[in-house]
C-alpha positions as CSV (number, residue, x, y, z in Angstrom):
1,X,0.0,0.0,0.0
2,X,1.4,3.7,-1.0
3,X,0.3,6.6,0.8
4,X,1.0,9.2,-0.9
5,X,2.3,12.3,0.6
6,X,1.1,11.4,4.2
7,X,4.0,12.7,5.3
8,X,2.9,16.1,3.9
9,X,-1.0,15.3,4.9
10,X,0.2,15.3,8.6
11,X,2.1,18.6,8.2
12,X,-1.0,20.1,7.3
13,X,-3.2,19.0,9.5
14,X,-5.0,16.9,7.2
15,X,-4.5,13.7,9.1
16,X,-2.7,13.2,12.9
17,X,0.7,11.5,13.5
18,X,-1.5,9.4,15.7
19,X,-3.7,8.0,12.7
20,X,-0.6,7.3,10.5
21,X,1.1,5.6,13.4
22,X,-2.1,3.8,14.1
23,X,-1.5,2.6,9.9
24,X,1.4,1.2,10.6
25,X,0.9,-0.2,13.8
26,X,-2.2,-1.6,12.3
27,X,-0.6,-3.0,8.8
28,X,-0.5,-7.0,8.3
29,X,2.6,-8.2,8.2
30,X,2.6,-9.4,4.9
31,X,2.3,-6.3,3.6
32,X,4.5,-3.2,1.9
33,X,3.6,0.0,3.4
34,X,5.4,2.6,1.5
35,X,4.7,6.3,3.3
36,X,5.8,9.4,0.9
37,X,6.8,13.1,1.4
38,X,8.9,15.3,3.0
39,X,9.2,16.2,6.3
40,X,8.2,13.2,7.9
41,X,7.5,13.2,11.8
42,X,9.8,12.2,14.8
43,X,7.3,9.4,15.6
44,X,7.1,8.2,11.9
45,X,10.8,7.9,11.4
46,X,11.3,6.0,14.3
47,X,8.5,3.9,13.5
48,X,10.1,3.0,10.4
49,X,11.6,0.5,9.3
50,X,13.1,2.6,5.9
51,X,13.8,6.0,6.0
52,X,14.9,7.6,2.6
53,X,15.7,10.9,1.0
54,X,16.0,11.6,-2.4
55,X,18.7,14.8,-3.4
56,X,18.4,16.1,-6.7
57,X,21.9,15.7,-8.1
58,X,21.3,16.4,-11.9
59,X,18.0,17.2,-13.9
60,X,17.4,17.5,-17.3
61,X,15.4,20.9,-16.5
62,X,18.9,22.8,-15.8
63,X,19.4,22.4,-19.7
64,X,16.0,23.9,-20.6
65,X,14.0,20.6,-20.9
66,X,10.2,21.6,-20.1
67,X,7.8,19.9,-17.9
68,X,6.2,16.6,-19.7
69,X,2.5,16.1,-18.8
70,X,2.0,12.7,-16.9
71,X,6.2,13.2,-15.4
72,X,6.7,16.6,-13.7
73,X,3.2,17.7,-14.8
């Protein structure tokens, strides 16, 4: 299961770190949870069991290349 910008959701205000640490407490364990968005929570990244962050190094965007619908758009 993806939930897409959570991360973000709870940064708003959309949704408490309690209900998205009730998700994951509550997830079977045969399934992937993957969580998404910057800015995660405390209490969501030591919940964790994978934390990443993703660095723009190089983009082709720098050279000029515009946004294509359905990629950046």
């Amino acid at each position: 299961m993806v939930l897409e910008e959570a991360n973000v959701a709870v940064k708003c205000g959309l949704i408490s770190v309690e209900d998205l640490l009730d998700i994951i407490s509550g997830k079977p364990d045969h399934m992937e949870l993957v969580i998404t968005g910057r800015g995660a929570a405390p209490e969501i990244i030591e919940k964790a069991d994978l934390v990443t962050e993703m660095k723009e190094i190089k983009h082709y965007f720098q050279k000029g290349v515009p946004a294509r619908v359905g990629i950046e758009k």
